[in-house]
N, C-alpha and C positions, 0 to 999 in steps of 0.2 A: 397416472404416471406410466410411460412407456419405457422400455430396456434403451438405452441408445444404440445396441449393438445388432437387435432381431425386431423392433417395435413392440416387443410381443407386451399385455400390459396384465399379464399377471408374475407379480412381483413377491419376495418375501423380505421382511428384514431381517438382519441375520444381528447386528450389533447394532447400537444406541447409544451414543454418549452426548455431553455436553462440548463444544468446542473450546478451545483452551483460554479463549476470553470471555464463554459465557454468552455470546454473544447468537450465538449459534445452537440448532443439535445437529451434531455429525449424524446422519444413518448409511449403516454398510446393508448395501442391500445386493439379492441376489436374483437371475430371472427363473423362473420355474422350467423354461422354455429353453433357453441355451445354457443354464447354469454358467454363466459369464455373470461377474459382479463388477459395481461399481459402489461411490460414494455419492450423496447427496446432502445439502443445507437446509435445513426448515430453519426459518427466521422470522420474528415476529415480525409482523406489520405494519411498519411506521410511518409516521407524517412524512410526507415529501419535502425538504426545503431545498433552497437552492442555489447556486452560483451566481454570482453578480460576476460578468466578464469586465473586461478591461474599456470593451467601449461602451457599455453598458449595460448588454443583452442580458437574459436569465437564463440560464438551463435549472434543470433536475439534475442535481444531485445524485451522480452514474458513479457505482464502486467499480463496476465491472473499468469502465474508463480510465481511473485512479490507477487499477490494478494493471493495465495496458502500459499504462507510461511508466509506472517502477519497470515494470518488465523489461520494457524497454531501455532504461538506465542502468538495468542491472545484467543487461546479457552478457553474457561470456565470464561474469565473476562467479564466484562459488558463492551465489546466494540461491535458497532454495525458494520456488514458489511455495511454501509453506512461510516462510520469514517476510515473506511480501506481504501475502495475505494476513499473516498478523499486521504487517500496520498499515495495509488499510485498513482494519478492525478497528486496531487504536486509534485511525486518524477519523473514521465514521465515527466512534465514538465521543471522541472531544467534540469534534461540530457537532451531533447530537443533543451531545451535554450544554451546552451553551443555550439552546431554548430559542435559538433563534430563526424566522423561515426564508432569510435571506443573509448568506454570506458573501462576502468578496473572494472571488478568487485569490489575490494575491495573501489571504488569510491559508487558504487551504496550500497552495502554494509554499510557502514558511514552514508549514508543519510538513509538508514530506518533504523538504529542503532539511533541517533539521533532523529527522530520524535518518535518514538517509547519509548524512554525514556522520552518525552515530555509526551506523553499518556499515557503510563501504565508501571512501572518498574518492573512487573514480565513478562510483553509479552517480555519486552527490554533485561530479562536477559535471556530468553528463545532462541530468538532470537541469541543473543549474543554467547551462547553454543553453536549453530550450525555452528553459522557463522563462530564462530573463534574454531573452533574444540576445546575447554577444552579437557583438557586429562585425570582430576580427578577432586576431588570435590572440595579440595584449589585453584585450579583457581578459580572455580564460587565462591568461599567464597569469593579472592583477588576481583573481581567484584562485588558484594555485598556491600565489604566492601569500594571500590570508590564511590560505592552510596550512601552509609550513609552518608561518610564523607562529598560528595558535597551537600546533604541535610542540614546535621549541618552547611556547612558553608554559604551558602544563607538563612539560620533561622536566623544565627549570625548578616547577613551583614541585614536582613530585620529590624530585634530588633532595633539596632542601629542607622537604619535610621527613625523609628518611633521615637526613644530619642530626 
């Protein structure tokens, strides 16, 4: 491993932990050469599975990709790339868990549609527009307007159960 800052490739690690899903080891490493530090991910080695697209094709299974498009849905909100990168974690790990070496997109799709409406519902509907191609702007209204409505009605159901 080289410094990204100098190439130089004598290194130390200065800290070591596990990542906060486990999924990961954090190392804080430092260069011996510019004493400029960075972080890095050692992660285990896993099967490759893959994406079934929509007209049929297959990719590999890209978090770095995953992690582009939250990004992308999530610019300008107060989400941090630490919150992202957790659920890509969590969304690597469900499809993982599953055992399976060929998923549909529209599976992977669902699940950061869903966490993503957990976190931020302008990243969700952003999101959303790309994913499910709108074609105008009364779809994204008809989305919109499922959000308010499941809004008001978990206000309703919450009211209630305070009475």
């Amino acid at each position: 491993m080289r410094c990204p800052y100098c190439n130089h490739d004598d290194l130390r690690v200065v800290d070591s932990r596990d990542s906060e899903t486990g999924e990961a080891i954090r190392r804080r490493r430092a260069c011996n050469s510019c004493n400029k530090r960075f972080t890095t991910y050692e992660r285990i080695e896993s099967v490759p599975f893959y994406i079934v697209k929509k007209d049929g094709r297959r990719e590999d299974f890209d978090r770095q990709k995953l992690f582009l498009g939250l990004m992308n849905a999530c610019k300008k909100r107060d989400i941090s790339p630490a919150q992202v990168t957790e659920i890509v974690d969590e969304i690597e790990g469900d499809l993982r868990g599953r055992g399976q070496s060929e998923l549909p997109s529209r599976e992977v799709g669902e699940l950061v549609m869903n966490r993503l409406r957990q976190l931020d519902e302008v990243a969700y509907v952003r999101f959303a527009s790309v994913y499910r191609s709108f074609r105008d702007l009364s779809e994204v209204r008809n989305e919109i307007d499922q959000i308010l409505v499941g809004d008001r009605t978990s206000r309703r159901r919450r009211a209630s159960s305070k009475a």
